[in-house]
C-alpha positions in Angstrom: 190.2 315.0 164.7 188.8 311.5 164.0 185.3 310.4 162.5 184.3 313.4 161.2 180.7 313.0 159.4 179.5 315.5 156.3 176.7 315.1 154.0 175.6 318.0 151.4 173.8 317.2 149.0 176.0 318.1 146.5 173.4 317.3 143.4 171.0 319.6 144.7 173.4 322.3 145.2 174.4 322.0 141.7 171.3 322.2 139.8 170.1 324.8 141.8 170.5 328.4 140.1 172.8 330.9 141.8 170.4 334.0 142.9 171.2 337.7 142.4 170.4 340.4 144.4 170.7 340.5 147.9 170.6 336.7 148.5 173.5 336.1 146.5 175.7 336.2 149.4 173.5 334.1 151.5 173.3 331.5 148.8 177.4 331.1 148.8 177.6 330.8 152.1 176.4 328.0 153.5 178.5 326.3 151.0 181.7 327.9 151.3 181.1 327.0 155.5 181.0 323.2 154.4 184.0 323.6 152.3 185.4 325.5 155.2 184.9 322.4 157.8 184.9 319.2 155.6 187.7 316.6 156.4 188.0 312.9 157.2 185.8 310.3 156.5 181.9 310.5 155.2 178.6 308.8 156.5 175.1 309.7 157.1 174.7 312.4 159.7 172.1 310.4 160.9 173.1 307.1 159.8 169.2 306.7 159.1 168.1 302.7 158.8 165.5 303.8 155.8 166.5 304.2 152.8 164.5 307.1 151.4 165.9 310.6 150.3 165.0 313.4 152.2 162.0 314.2 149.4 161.0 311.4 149.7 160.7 311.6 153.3 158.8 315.3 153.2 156.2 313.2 150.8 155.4 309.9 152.9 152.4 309.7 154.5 154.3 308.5 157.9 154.4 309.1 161.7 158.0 311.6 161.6 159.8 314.7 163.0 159.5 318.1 162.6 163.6 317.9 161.1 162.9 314.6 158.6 159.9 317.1 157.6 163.0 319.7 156.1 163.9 317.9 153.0 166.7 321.1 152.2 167.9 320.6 154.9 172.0 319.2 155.7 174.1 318.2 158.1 177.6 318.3 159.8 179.3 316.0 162.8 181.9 315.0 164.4 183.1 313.6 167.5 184.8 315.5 170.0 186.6 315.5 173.6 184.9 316.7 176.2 186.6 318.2 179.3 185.3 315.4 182.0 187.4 313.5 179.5 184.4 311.6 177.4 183.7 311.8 174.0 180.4 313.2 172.2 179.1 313.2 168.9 177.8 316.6 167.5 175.8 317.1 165.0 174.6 320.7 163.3 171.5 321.0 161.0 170.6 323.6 159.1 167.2 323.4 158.6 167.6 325.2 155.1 170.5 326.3 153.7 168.8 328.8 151.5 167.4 330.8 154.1 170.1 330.0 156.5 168.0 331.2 160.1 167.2 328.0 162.0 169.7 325.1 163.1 169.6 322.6 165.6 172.5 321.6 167.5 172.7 317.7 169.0 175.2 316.9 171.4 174.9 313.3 172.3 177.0 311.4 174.5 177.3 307.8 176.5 176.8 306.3 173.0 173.4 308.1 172.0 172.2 307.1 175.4 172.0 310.7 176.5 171.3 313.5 174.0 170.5 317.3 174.1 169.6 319.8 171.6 169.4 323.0 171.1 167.5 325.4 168.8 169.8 327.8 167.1 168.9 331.6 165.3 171.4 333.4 163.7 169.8 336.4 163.4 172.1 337.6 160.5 171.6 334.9 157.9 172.5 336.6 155.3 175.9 337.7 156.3 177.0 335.0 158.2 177.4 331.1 157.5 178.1 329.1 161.1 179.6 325.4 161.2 181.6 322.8 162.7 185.4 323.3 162.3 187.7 320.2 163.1 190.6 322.5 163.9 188.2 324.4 166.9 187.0 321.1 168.6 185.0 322.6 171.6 183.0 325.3 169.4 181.3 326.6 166.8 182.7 328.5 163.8 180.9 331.7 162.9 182.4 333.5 159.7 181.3 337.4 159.3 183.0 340.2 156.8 185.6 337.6 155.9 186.7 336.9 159.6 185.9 334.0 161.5 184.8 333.7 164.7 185.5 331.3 167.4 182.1 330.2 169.7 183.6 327.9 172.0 179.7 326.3 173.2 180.9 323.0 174.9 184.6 323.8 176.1 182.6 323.2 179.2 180.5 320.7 178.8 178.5 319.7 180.7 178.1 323.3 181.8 178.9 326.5 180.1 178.0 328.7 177.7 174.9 326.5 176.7 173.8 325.2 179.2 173.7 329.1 180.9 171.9 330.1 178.0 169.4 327.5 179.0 169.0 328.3 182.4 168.5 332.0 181.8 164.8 331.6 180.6 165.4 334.4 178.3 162.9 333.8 175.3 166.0 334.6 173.3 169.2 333.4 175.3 172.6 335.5 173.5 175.3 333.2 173.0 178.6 334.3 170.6 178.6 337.6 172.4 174.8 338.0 170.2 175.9 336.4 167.1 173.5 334.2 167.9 170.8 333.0 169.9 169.6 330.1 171.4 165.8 330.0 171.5 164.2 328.5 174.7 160.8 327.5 175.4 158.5 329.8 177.1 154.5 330.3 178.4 153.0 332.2 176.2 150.5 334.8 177.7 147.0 334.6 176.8 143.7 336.6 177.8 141.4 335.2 179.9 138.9 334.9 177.5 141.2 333.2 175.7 142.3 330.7 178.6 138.4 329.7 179.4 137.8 329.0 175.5 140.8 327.0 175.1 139.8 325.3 178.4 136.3 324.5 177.1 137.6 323.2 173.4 140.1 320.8 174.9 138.9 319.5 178.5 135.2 319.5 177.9 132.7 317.6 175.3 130.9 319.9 173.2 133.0 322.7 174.5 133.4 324.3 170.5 129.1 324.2 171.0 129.1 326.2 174.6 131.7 328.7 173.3 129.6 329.4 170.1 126.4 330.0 172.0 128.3 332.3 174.3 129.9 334.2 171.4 126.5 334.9 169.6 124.7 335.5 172.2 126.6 337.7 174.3 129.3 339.0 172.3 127.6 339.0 168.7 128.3 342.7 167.3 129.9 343.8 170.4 133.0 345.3 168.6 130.4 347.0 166.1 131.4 350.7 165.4 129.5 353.1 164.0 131.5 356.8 162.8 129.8 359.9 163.2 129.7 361.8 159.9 130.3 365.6 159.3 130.3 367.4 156.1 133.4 370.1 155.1 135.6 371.3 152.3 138.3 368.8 151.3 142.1 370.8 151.8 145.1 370.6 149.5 146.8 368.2 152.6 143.8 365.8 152.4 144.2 364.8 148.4 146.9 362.5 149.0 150.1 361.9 151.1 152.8 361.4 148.4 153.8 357.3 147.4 150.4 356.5 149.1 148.0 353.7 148.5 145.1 353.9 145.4 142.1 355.7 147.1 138.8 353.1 147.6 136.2 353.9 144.9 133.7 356.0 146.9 129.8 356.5 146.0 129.2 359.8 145.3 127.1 360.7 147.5 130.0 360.0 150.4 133.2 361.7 148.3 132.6 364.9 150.8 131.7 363.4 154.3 134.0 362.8 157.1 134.2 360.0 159.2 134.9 361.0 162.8 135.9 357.3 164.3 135.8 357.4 168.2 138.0 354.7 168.8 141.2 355.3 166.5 144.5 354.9 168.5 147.0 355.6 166.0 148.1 359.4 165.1 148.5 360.7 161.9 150.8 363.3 160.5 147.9 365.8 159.7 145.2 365.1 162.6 141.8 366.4 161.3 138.4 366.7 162.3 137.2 363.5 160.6 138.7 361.3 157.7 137.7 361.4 154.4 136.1 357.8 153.4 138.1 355.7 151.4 141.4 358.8 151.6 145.0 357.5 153.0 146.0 359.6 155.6 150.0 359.5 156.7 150.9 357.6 160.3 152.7 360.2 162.6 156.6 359.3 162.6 156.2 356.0 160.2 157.1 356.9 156.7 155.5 354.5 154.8 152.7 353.6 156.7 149.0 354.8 155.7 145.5 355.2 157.2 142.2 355.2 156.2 138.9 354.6 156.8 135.6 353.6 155.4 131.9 352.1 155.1 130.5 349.0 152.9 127.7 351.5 152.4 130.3 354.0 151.1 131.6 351.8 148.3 130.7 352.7 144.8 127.5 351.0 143.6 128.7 349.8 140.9 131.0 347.8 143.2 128.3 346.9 145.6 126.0 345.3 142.7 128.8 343.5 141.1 128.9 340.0 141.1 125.6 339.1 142.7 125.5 335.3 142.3 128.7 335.2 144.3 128.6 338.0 147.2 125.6 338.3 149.4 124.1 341.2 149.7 125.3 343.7 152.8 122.3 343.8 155.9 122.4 347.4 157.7 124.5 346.8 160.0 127.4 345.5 158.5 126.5 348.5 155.8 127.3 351.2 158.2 130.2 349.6 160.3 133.6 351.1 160.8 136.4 349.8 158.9 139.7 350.7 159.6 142.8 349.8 157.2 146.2 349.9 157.0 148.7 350.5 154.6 152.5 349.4 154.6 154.5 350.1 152.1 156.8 347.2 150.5 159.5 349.0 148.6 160.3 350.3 152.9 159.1 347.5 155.0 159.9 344.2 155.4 157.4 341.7 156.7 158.2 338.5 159.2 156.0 336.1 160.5 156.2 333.7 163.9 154.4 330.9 165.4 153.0 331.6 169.0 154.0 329.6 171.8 150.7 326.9 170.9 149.0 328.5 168.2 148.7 327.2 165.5 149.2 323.8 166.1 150.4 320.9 164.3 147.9 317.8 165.1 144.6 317.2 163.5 141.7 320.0 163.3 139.0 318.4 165.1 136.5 320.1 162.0 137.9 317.7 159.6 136.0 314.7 158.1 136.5 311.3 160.8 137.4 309.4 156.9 140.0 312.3 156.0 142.2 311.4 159.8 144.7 308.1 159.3 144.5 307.2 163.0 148.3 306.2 162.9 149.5 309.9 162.2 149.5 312.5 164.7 148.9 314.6 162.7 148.2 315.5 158.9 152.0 315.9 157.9 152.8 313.1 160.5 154.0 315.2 162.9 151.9 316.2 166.4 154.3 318.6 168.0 157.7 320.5 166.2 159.8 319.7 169.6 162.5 319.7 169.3 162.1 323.0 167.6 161.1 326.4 169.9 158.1 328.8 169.2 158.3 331.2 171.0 155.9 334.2 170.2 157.9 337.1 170.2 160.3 339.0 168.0 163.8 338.3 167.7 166.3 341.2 169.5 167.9 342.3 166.1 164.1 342.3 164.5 162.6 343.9 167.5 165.3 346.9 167.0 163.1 347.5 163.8 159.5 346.8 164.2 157.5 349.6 163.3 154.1 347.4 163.7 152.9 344.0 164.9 149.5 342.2 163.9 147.8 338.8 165.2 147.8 335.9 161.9 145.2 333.1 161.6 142.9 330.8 163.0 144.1 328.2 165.4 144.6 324.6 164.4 140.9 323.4 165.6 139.7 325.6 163.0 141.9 325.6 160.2 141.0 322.9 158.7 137.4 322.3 156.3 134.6 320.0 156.9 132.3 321.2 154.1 133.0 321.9 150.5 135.7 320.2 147.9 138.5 321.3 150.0 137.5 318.6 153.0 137.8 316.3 150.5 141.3 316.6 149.6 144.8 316.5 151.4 143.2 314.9 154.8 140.8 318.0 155.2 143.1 320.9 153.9 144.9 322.0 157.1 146.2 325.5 156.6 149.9 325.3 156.4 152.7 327.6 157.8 156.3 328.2 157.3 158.7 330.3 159.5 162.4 330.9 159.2 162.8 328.3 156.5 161.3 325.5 158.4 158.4 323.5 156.9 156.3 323.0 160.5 152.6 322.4 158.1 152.5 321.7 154.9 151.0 324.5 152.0 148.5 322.9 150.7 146.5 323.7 147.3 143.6 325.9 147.3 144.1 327.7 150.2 144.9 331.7 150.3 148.3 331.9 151.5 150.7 335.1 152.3 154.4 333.8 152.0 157.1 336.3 152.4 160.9 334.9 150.1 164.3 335.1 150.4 164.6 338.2 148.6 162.4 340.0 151.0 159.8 340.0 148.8 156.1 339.3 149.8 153.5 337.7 147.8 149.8 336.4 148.2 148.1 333.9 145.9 146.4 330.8 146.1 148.7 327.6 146.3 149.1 324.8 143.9 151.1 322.1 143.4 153.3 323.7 140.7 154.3 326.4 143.5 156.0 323.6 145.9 158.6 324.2 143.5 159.3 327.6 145.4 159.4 326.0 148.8 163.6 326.5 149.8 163.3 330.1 148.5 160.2 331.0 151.4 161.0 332.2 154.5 157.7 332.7 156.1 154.4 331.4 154.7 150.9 331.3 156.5 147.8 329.9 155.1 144.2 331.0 156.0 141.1 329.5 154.0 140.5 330.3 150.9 140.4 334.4 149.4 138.3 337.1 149.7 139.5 338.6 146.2 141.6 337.8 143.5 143.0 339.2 140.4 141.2 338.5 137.3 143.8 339.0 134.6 140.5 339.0 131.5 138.6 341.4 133.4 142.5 343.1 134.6 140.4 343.8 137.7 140.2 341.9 141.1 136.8 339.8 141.8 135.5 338.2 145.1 136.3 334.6 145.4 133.6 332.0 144.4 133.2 330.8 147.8 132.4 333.9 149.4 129.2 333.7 149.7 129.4 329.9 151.2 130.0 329.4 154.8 131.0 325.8 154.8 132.7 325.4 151.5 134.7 328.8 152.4 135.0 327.8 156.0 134.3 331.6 157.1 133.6 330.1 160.9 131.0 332.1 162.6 128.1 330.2 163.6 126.9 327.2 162.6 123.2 328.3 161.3 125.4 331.1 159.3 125.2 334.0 160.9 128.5 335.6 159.6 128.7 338.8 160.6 131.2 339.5 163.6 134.3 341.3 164.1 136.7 340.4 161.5 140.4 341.0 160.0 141.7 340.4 156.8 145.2 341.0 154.7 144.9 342.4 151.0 147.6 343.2 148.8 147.6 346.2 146.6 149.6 347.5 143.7 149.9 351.0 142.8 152.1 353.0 140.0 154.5 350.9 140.5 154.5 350.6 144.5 153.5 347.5 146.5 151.6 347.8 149.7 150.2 345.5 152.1 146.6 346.5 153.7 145.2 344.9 157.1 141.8 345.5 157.4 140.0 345.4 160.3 135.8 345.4 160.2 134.5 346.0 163.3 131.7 343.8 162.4 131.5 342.1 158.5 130.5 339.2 156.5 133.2 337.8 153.8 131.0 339.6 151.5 131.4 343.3 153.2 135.2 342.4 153.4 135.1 341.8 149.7 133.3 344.7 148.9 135.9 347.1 150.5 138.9 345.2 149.3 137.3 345.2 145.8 137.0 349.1 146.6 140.7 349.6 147.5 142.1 348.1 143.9 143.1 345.0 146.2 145.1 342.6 143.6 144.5 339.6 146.5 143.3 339.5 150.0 142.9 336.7 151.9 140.7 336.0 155.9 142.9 336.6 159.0 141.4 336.0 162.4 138.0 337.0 163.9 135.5 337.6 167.2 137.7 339.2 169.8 140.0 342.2 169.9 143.0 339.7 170.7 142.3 338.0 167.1 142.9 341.6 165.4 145.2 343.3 167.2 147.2 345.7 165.8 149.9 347.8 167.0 152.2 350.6 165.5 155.6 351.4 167.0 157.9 354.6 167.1 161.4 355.5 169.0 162.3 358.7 170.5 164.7 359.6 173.1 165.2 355.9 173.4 161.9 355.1 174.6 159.1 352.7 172.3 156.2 354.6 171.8 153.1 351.7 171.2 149.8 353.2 169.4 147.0 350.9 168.8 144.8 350.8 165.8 142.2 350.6 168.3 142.6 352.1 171.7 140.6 349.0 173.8 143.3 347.0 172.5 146.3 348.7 175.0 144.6 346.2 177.5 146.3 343.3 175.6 149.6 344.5 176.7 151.4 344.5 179.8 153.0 346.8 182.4 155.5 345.8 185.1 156.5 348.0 187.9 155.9 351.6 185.6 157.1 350.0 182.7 154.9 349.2 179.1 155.7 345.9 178.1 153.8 345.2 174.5 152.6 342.3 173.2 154.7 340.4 170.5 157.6 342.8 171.2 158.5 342.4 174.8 156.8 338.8 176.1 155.4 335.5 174.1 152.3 335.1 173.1 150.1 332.1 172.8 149.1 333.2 169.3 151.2 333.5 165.4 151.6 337.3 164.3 153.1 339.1 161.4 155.3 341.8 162.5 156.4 344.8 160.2 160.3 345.9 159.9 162.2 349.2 158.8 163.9 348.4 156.1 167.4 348.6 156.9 171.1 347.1 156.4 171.6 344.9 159.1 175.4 344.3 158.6 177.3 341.6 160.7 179.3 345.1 162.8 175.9 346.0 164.3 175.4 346.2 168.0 175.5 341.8 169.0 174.8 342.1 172.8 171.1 341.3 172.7 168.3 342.9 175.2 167.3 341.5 178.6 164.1 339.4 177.2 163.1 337.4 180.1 
């Protein structure tokens, strides 16, 4: 095999430090797969004309790609003999060897003339390295439990495995008998509601103006709930569902009233007349997920008058609002995150500053689309198998970004960034609240600085939403509302322009108790930032951080269970079944079964996902 082009980075490899745990493995392998196909000669995969590192490439301010954006990232070639008796050049890139989940394959032919990519998952990343192998010309060498396997992609090409996989139009096309997949493009659904805002945002002027005066006049505490309260004795069952969440600090005056929602979809493993405010409550066949529900009003006082200069004070009817929560527990479930099929995009927020846009980028980080990369809003097969929960992420592009405050000021308007399998597709930038999940499985929320680019290869999915609710004040060892609160503008909270903040809200919050990790989603059926903060501040909430707002497709939330081989889909709120889909008898739900328009975070059993598991992957058309 001739020409045969390889380029590691061997430096970077070498000062990095070897990880233990459960990565370990990972860590070794991408290496030992470019030991495994390295012969002949060097040169650039790329043979790039500019003469800057990849770094330094990720750090220009320059019109790029979505792949010059991955500065981990390496590459492997080589030129091959096609059956119709031409050559082609192809090139793998892994996007980041670290996390070892995304690659793009480039087969180009006719002397670059004609070129074709693909977007690769290997949905075992940890167990299995994949590469180009000089003595398997026409494929693709996968190596799992110390065996390699053959993928023979282009013994056919043009035609073949590939370019079947392409034609199939399933979201996630198996190739390698499911050792991996090949992620096409797809139409995300969307709402209607959804369709007619997005129609009035991009195709008409002053379209952002017409949707706000439609939301706050016709829809403005539409999603309000109010719980009917009862009074009864409090049983053994009731105290506390063993490794549960920290109870909310409760006023005394509420410790013995129920609240009787009318519009909880979920079950619970000991169904009861009403809930306790501020008690966790066990899900029904989902160890390790919690319930509970609660009041601003309900909060104890000493909460509620805390801080004054920062939080505004509650009106009554955001004091008396429903809010729902739930609890997942970290040291049993995993947490992944995905783009949707649109949302959030990767051009310029039309809220920013006009002096913080440089008219030559398309976009902040230079990029105004990730093609040739896929989003596809949906779970992966092998992830899917393990979902016990899915819940919507951020704000779109158009308003993640800030006009008001010190953050406009800074990094071309602060766009909120995002990561997902490894990928950089926007930029983390400083300031803003951000919920990453890294290679070890472990998830963390904080506020991003520069210092923390330093964990960038180790994240596998990061999203950023404004700045926090709370945060953990290690003088006072207690957590405290974010300064900015209380601001509209400076905290870019949305709503409406004149600052009427209360709508329907969601938030994330991460809490720590004796020694167990769990991640909360709240959703406030209708809330300011302050009445968020006041019920995260409640819950012992270490950091919690704005999710998305106004309509029930902004806070969905869904809970799953198996039996008898059939998904079971419970809502947290029951209008919310209407966001899914049936087809001919059959539930289809949203995330799970079809892509969506919008980015989600989706909750996973914990579980061993060896290389021998089941690899031929579900019809997902």
């Amino acid at each position: 095999m001739k020409n045969f082009i390889q380029t590691i980075q061997p430096e970077r490899a070498a000062k990095r430090p070897a990880p233990s745990g459960r990565r370990a493995l990972a860590w070794a392998m991408p290496v030992f797969a470019a030991v495994l196909i390295f012969s002949g000669t060097g040169r650039s995969w790329a043979d790039a004309p500019a003469p800057e590192s990849q770094v330094e490439a990720y750090q220009a301010e320059r019109p790029t790609t979505v792949v010059e954006l991955q500065q981990f990232r390496t590459a492997n070639s080589m030129r091959v003999n096609l059956p119709d008796g031409t050559q082609a050049d192809v090139t793998l890139i892994n996007l980041n060897p670290h996390i070892n989940r995304w690659y793009l394959l480039q087969i180009s032919r006719n002397g670059g003339a004609e070129q074709l990519e693909y977007h690769l998952e290997n949905p075992f990343p940890e167990h299995q390295p994949l590469g180009l192998d000089e003595k398997s010309p026409d494929g693709l060498m996968l190596t799992a439990d110390n065996t390699a396997h053959h993928c023979p992609l282009w013994k056919s090409f043009p035609g073949g495995a590939l370019d079947e996989a392409r034609r199939s139009q399933q979201v996630y096309a198996p190739l390698c008998d499911g050792r991996l997949y090949l992620r096409n493009p797809a139409k995300g659904h969307r709402t209607a509601i959804e369709a007619v805002t997005d129609f009035l945002r991009d195709k008409l002027p002053g379209g952002e103006t017409v949707v706000g005066f439609v939301r706050d006049t016709f829809f403005k505490d539409a999603y309000r709930e109010q719980a009917r309260l009862t009074a009864g004795p409090v049983s053994q069952v009731e105290a506390s569902p063993a490794n549960s969440p920290s109870p909310a600090l409760i006023d005394p005056a509420y410790a013995g009233l129920r609240l009787v929602p009318e519009d909880l979809g979920i079950q619970l493993e000991a169904p009861t007349a009403g809930l306790l405010a501020g008690r966790w409550y066990a899900v029904k066949n989902n160890p390790g997920v919690f319930m509970s529900l609660v009041q601003p009003q309900a909060v104890d006082s000493r909460i509620l008058q805390s801080y004054p200069r920062i939080v505004s004070g509650l009106d009554r009817l955001e004091a008396d609002a429903l809010v729902y929560l739930t609890a997942f527990d970290l040291a049993r479930l995993d947490v992944g995150f995905a783009l949707g099929t649109e949302h959030p995009r990767v051009d310029w927020s039309e809220r920013i500053l006009t002096q913080m846009k440089i008219a030559a980028l398309p976009g902040p980080d230079g990029i105004g689309s990730i093609v040739p990369l896929v989003a596809n809003g949906m779970v992966s097969p092998v992830e899917a198998a393990r979902t016990v929960a899915t819940f919507t992420g951020g704000f779109k592009r158009i308003h993640g970004a800030f006009r008001w405050g010190k953050l406009a000021h800074r990094n071309h308007g602060s766009h909120y960034g995002f990561l997902e399998s490894g990928a950089v597709l926007s930029k983390l930038q400083p300031g803003l609240a951000t919920l990453l999940i890294l290679d070890d499985g472990s998830l963390e929320m904080k506020t991003w600085t520069e210092q923390d680019n330093s964990k960038l290869e180790r994240i596998i999915h990061a999203r950023q939403n404004g700045v926090p609710i709370v945060e953990f004040d290690p003088a006072a060892c207690k957590p405290v509302p974010s300064r900015l609160v209380g601001q509209w503008g400076p905290g870019n909270w949305a709503g409406s322009e004149d600052k009427k903040l209360r709508t329907l809200r969601a938030g994330a919050a991460l809490q720590e108790s004796s020694g167990r990790r769990f991640l909360i989603y709240g959703y406030f059926s209708t809330a300011t930032p302050s009445a968020m903060a006041r019920v995260f501040q409640a819950y012992d909430c270490k950091y919690a951080m704005h999710l998305d707002m106004n309509a029930l497709e902004h806070t969905y939330l869904a809970v799953y269970h198996r039996e008898s081989g059939h998904l079971l889909v419970q809502h947290l709120i029951r209008e919310m079944s209407v966001l899914d889909k049936s087809d001919k008898g059959q539930y289809i739900p949203r995330f799970l079964a079809y892509p969506d328009n919008r980015d989600f975070f989706y909750v996973m059993r914990r579980e061993e996902q060896g290389i021998n598991s089941k690899f031929q992957a579900p019809n997902n058309k």
